[in-house]
C-alpha positions as CSV (number, residue, x, y, z in Angstrom):
1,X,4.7,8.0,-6.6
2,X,7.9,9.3,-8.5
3,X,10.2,7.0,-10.5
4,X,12.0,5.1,-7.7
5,X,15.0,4.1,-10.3
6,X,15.6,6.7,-13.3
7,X,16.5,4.5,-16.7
8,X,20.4,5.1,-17.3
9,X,18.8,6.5,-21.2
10,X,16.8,9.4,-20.5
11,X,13.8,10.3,-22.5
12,X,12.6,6.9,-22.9
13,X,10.8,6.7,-19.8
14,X,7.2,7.9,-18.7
15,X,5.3,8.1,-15.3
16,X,1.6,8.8,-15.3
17,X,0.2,9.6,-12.1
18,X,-3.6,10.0,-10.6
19,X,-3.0,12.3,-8.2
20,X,-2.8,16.4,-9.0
21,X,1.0,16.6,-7.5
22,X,3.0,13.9,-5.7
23,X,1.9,12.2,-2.4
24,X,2.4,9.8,-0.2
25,X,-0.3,8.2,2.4
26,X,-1.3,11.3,2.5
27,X,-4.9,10.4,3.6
28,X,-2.9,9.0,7.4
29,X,-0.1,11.7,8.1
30,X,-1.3,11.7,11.7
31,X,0.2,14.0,14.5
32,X,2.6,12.2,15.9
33,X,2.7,9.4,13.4
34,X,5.9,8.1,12.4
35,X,7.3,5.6,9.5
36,X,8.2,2.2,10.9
37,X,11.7,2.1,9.0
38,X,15.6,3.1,9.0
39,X,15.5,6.3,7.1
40,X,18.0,5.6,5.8
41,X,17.0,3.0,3.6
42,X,15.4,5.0,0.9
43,X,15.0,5.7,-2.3
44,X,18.4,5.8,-3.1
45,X,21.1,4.9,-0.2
46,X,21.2,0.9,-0.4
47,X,21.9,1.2,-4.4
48,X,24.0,4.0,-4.7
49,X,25.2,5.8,-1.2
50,X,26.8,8.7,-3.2
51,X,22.9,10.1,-5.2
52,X,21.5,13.0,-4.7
53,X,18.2,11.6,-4.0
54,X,19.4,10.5,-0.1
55,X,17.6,10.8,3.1
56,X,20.5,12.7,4.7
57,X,21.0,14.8,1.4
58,X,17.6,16.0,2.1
59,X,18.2,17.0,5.2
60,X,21.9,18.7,4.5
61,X,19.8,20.4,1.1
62,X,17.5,21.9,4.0
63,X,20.1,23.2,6.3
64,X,18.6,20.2,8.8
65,X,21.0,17.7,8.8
66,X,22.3,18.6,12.8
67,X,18.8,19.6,14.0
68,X,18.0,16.0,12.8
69,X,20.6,14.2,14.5
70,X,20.2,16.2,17.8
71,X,16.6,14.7,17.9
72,X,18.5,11.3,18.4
73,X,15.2,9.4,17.0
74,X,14.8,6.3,15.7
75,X,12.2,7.1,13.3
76,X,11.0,10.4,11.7
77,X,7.8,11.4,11.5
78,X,5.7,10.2,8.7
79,X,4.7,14.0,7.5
80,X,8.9,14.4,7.5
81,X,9.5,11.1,5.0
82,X,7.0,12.7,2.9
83,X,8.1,15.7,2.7
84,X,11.9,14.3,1.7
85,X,9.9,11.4,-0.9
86,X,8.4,14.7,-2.3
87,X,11.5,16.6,-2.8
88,X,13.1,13.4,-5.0
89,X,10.1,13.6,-7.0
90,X,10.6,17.2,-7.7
91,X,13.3,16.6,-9.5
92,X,11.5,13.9,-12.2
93,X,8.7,15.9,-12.7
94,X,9.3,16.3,-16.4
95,X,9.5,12.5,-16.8
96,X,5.6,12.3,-15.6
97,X,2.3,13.3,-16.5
98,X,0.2,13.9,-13.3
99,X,-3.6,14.4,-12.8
100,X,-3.8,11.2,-15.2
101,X,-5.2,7.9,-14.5
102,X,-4.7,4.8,-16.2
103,X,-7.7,3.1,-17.5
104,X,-7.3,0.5,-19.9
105,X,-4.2,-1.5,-20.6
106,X,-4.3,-3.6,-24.3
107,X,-2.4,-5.0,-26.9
108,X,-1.8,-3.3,-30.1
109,X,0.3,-3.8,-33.5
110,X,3.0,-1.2,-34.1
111,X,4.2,0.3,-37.2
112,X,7.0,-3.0,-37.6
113,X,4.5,-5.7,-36.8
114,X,5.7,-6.2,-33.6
115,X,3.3,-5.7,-30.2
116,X,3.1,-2.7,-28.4
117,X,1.5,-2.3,-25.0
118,X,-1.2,0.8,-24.9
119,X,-2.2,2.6,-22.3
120,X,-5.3,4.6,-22.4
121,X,-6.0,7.4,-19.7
122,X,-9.6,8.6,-18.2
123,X,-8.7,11.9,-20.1
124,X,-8.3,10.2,-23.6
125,X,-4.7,9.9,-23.2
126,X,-2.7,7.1,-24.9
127,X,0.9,6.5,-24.6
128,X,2.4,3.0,-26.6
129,X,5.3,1.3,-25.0
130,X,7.1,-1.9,-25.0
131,X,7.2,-3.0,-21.5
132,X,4.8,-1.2,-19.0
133,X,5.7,-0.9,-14.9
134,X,2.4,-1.1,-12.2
135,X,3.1,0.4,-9.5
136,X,-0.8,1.0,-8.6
137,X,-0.5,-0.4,-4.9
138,X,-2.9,-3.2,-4.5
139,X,-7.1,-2.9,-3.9
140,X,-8.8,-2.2,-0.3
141,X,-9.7,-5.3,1.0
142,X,-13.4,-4.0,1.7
143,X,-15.4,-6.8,4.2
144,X,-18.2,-8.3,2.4
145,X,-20.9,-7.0,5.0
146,X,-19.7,-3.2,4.4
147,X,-19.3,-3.3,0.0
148,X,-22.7,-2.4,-0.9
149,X,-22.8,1.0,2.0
150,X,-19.3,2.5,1.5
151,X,-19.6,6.2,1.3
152,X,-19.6,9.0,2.5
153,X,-20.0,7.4,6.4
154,X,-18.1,4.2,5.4
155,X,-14.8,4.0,4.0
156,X,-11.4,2.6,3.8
157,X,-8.2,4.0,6.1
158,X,-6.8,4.8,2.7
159,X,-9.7,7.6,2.3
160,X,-9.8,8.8,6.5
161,X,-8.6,11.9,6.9
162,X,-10.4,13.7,4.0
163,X,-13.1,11.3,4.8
164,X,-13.3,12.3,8.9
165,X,-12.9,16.2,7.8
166,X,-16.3,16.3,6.6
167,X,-17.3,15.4,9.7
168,X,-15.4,18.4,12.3
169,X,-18.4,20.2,13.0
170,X,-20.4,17.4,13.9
171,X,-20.7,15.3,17.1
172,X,-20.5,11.7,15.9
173,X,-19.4,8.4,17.3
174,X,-17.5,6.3,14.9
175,X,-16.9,2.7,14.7
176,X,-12.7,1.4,13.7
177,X,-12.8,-2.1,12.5
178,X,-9.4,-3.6,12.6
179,X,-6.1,-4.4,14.9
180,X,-3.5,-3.1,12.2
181,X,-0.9,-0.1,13.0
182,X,-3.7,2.0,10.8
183,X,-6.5,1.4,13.2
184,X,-4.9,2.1,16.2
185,X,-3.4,5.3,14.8
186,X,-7.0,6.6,13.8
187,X,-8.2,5.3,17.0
188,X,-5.8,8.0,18.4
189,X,-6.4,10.7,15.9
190,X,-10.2,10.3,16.9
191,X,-9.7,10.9,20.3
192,X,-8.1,13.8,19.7
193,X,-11.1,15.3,17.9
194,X,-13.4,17.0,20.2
195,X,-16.4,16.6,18.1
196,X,-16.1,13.1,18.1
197,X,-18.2,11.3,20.8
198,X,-17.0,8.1,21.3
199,X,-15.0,5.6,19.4
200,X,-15.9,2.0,19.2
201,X,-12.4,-0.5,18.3
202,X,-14.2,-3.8,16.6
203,X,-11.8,-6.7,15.8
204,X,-11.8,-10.2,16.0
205,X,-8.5,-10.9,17.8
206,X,-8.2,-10.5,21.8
207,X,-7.1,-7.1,21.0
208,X,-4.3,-5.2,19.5
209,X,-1.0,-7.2,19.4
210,X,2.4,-6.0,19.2
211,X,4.3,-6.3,16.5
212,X,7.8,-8.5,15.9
213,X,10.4,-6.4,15.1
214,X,13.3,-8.3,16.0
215,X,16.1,-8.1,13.4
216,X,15.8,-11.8,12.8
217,X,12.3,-11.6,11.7
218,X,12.7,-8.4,9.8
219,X,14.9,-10.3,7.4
220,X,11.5,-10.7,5.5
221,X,12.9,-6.9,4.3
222,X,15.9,-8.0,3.1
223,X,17.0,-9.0,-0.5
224,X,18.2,-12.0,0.4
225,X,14.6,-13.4,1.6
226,X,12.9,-12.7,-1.6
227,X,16.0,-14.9,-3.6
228,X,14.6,-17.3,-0.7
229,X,11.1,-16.6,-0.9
230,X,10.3,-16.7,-4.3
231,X,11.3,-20.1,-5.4
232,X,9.2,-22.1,-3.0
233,X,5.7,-23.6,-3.6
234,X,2.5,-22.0,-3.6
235,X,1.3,-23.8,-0.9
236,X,4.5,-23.1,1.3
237,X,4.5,-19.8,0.7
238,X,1.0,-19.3,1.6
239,X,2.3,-21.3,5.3
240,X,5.4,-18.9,5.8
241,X,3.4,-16.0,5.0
242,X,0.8,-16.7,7.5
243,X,4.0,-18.0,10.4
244,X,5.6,-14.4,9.6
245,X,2.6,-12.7,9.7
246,X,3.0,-10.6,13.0
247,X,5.8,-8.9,11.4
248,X,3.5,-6.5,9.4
249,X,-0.1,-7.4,10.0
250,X,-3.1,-7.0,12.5
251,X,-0.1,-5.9,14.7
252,X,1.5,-2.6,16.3
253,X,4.4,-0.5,17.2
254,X,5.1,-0.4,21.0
255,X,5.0,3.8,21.5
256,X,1.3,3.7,20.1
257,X,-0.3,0.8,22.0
258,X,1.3,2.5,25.4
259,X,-0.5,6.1,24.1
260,X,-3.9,3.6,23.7
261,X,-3.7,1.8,27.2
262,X,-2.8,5.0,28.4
263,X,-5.6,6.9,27.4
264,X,-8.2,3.9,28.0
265,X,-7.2,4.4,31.9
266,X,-7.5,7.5,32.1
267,X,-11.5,6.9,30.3
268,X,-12.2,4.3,32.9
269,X,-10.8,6.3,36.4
270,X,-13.0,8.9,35.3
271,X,-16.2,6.9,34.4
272,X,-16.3,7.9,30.8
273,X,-17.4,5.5,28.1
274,X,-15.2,7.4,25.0
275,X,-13.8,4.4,24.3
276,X,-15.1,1.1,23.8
277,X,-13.6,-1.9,23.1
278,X,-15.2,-4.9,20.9
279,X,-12.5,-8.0,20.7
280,X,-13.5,-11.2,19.4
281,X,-15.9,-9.4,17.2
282,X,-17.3,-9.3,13.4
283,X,-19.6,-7.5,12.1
284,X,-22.6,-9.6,10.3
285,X,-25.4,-7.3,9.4
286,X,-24.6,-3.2,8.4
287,X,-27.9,-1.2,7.3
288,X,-28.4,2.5,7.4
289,X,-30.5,4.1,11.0
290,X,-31.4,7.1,10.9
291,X,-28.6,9.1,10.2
292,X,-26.1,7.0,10.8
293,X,-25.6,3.0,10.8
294,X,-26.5,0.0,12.8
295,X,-24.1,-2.7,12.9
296,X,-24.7,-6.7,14.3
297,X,-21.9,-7.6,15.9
298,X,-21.3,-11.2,16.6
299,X,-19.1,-12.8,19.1
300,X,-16.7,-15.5,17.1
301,X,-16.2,-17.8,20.0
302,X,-19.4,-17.5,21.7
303,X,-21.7,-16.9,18.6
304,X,-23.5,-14.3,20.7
305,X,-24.7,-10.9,18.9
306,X,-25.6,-7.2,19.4
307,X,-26.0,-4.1,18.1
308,X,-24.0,-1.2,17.3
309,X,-25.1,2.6,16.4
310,X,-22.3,4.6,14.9
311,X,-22.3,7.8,12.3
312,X,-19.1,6.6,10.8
313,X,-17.4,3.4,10.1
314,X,-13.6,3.6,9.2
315,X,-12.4,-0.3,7.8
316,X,-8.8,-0.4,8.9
317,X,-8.9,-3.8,6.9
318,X,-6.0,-3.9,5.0
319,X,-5.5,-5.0,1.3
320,X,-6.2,-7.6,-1.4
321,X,-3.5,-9.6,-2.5
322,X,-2.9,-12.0,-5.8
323,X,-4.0,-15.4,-5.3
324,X,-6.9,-18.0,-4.7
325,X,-7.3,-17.3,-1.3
326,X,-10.9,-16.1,0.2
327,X,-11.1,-12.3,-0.6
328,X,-8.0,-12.5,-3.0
329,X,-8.4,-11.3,-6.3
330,X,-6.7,-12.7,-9.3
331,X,-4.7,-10.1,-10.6
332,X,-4.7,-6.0,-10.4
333,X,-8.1,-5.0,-12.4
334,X,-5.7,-3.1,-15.0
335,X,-4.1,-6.1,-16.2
336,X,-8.0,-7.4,-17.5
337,X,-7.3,-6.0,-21.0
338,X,-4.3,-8.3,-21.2
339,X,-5.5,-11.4,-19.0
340,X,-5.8,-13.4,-22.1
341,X,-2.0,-13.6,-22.6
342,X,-1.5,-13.8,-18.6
343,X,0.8,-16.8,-17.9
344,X,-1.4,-18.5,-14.9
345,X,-0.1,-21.0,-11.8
346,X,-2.2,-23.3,-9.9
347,X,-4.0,-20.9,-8.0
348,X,-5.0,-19.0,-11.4
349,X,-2.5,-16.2,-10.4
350,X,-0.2,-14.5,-12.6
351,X,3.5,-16.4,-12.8
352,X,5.6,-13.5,-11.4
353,X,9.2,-13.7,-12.7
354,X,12.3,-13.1,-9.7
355,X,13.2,-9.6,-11.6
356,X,8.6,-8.8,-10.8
357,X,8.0,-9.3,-14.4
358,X,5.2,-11.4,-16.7
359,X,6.1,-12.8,-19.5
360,X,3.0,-12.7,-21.7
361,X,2.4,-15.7,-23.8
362,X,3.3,-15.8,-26.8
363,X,1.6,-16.3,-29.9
364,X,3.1,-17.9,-33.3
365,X,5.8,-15.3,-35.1
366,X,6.1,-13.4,-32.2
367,X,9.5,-11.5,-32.3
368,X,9.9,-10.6,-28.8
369,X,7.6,-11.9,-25.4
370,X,6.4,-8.7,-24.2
371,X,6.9,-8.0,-20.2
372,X,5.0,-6.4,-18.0
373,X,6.4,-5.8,-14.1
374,X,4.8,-5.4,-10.6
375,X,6.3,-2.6,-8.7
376,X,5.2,-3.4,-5.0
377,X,2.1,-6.1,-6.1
378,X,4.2,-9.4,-5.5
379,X,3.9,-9.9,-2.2
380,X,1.8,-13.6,-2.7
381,X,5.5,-14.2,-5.0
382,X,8.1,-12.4,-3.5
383,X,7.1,-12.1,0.3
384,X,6.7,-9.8,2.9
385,X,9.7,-7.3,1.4
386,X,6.8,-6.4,-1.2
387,X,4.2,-5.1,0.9
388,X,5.0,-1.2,0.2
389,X,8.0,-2.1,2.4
390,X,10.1,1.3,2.4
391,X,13.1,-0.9,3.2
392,X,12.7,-2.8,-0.2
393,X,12.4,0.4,-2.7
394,X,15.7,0.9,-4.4
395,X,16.7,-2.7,-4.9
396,X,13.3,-3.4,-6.5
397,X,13.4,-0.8,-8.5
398,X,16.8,-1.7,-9.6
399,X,15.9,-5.2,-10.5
400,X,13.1,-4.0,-12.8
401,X,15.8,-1.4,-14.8
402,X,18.6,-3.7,-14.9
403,X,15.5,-6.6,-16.1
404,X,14.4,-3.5,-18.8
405,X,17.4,-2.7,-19.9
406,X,18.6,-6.6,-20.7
407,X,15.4,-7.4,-22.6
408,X,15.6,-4.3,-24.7
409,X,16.0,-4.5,-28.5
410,X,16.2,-1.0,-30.3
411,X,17.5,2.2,-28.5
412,X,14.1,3.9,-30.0
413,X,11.5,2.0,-28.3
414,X,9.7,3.1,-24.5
415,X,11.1,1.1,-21.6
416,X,9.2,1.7,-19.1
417,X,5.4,3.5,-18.4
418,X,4.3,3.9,-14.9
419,X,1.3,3.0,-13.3
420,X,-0.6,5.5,-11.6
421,X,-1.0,5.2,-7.4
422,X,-4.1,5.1,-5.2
C-alpha cells in the first residue's frame, strides 16, 4: 500500500511494492460491499485533522463532498475507500518502486563497518537501509486438507474475484468454506452469477454469527488498548484474544446476514436447492473427480460424514498469525534471512517492541542494534487494533516514524524501506 506516514526528511525513504499500481483488497470489491469503519478515521485525520491526505479532502478534491453527506451512510462502499486510499498514494508515487517484490532480507557490512539491512527484489533489485518496515499483510491460513490442490479450482478469498472470473462462462457449483464477513460476501456475489449453479456454505459453527460492534468492545481499535494489550503475558493474551474474538472473526455485519436469510427463503418457497447449507462441518478428505473436486465432509459433533462434488472451492479461512499456536507460523517467511539475530519469547516468536519494532541481537562491537518493524503483523503482540484495522492506520504509522526518527544516527543513512503487500 502507500506510505501511511511520510518521514518529516524526505528523500530518505523507499516503498517497494508487488503490485503493478496501488490496490487495495482489490481481489473482494463486491457490489454492494462496504468497509466496516468510520471513514473518517483514515490515513490521516486522527494524526493530523488539517493533511491533505483526509477522507473528506478527497471528497471536497472531487466536487463530492455534499453528494456524500446527502447519502447520510454510515459506511461507504468498499470500491469508494479504495478509490480515496488510491488518490493519497498518488501523491507518494515517486517515493516507491512498484511492480517489485521483496525476496530476500539479509545482513550486510557497510562501507563504515557498521550493519546494513539489504533487500533483494525478484527483479535483481537491491536497496541497503538501516531500519527496514514490513508491511507484507500476514500469510493465508490455507486448511491442511486443501494445501497440496490449491489452484486454479481452489484458492484463498484473497485470490476470488480474478480466481471466479475464469469461471463466467461456465456452469459450476462452488463450495465457500468459512463463517467470516469474506465468506458470506462471496456467498452473495455467487448468487448473483448466473452461471453459477449452486453454492454450498461449509463451516464448523452453527452458522454465521453476527458480529459485536458495540463501542465498548470496539475499544480493541483504540490506541489505548494496545498500551493495555501489549504488556500482558503470552498466555493471557492468547485468552483475551480468543474472549474478544467475535469482534473481528468467524462473524458478520447485520445488512449482509439479512441479504443471506433473505435470499435463502426465497430458495426454499420456491423449491430450489441454490443454496446449501453445511454447519457443524469440516472437510477431511479433498481429491480431484472428474473435473472438479470431491470433498468428505465430517460432522464435528456427530462424527458422521459425506460427500461433496463441487468445481470450485473458495477457503474464506482467514490468516496466519505469529505464534506457537496450531497453524501459526513463527515469523513472516521474509524475516528467514535474519531469523538468526531474531530476539525469541517463550512461544519461539519474535519479541515485538510497543513502537512494532525488533531489536536484532546484537553481536560484540556492534555500534548500533539494528530495528526492524511490523506494519500491521502484531496482532499476537499488540491485539486486535493490528489486524489490517483501518481504524488503527495513522497512529501506527506514527509510532514507527516517531520510533525511526529517535533511533537515527547520521542524517545520510535510509530510514525506512517498505515491504511489499499481497
Amino acid at each position: 500500500g502507500p506510505p501511511l506516514a511520510a518521514p518529516r526528511r524526505p528523500g530518505l525513504a523507499r516503498f517497494i511494492e508487488r503490485a503493478p499500481a496501488f490496490q487495495w483488497q482489490q481481489e473482494q470489491l463486491l457490489p454492494g460491499a462496504d468497509i466496516q469503519n468510520n471513514p473518517f478515521r483514515d490515513l490521516a485525520m486522527q494524526r493530523n485533522p488539517d493533511s491533505p491526505h483526509t477522507f473528506v479532502k478527497y471528497l471536497a478534491a472531487r466536487g463530492g463532498l455534499t453528494e456524500y453527506l446527502h447519502l447520510n451512510t454510515k459506511f461507504p462502499l468498499r470500491r469508494e475507500y479504495s478509490a480515496y486510499l488510491a488518490w493519497v498514494a498518488e501523491a507518494f508515487r515517486d517515493r516507491v518502486d512498484y511492480g517489485r517484490s521483496a525476496a530476500h532480507l539479509s545482513l550486510v557490512e557497510g562501507e563504515d563497518g557498521s550493519e546494513l539491512f539489504r533487500v533483494e527484489t525478484d527483479d535483481g533489485g537491491r536497496y541497503l537501509a538501516r531500519s527496514i518496515s514490513l508491511g507484507t499483510g500476514r500469510s493465508p491460513r490455507i486448511p491442511y486438507v486443501f494445501q497440496k490442490g490449491l489452484g486454479e479450482s481452489v484458492f484463498h478469498s484473497t485470490r476470488y474475484l480474478s480466481s471466479i472470473e475464469r469461471y463466467k462462462d461456465k456452469a459450476i457449483r462452488v463450495a465457500v468454506v468459512g463463517a467470516s464477513q469474506s465468506a458470506i460476501e462471496i456467498i452473495l456475489d455467487l448468487l448473483g452469477r448466473p452461471n453459477v449453479r449452486q453454492v454450498t456454505s461449509v463451516h464448523r459453527g452453527i452458522g454465521f454469527r453476527l458480529k459485536d460492534t458495540s463501542p465498548y468492545s470496539r475499544q480493541v481499535f483504540l490506541p489505548e488498548f494496545v498500551d493495555y494489550f501489549h504488556p500482558l503475558p503470552s498466555a493471557r493474551k492468547r485468552q483475551l484474544r480468543d474472549e474478544l474474538r467475535s469482534i473481528n472473526y468467524a462473524a458478520c455485519d447485520q445488512d449482509v446476514i439479512d441479504r443471506l436469510v433473505g435470499a435463502q427463503r426465497e430458495f426454499d418457497l420456491s423449491g430450489s436447492d441454490r443454496l446449501v447449507m453445511r454447519p457443524f462441518r469440516e472437510a477431511v478428505v479433498s481429491r480431484p473427480h472428474g473435473e472438479g473436486l470431491r470433498m468428505v465432509l465430517r460432522d464435528i459433533n456427530h462424527l458422521t460424514e459425506e460427500t461433496l462434488d463441487a468445481d470450485v472451492v473458495v477457503l474464506a479461512t482467514g490468516f496466519r498469525d505469529f505464534g506457537g499456536e496450531p497453524g501459526d507460523e513463527p515469523y513472516h517467511p521474509l524475516l528467514e534471512g535474519i531469523a538468526h539475530r531474531l530476539p525469541l519469547d517463550e512461544d519461539g516468536s519474535p519479541v515485538v517492541a510497543r513502537d512494532y519494532s525488533i531489536e536484532l541481537k546484537t553481536e560484540a562491537g556492534t555500534p548500533r542494534p539494528l530495528k526492524v518493524y511490523l506494519n500491521g503483523l502484531c496482532e499476537a503482540s499488540h491485539g486486535m487494533g493490528d489486524a489490517g484495522a483501518l481504524a488503527m492506520l495513522s497512529v501506527r504509522a506514527t509510532d514507527i516514524v516517531d520510533s525511526l526518527l529517535r533511533h537515527e544516527t547520521r542524517e545520510s543513512e535510509p530510514l525506512l524501506a517498505a515491504g511489499t503487500t499481497p
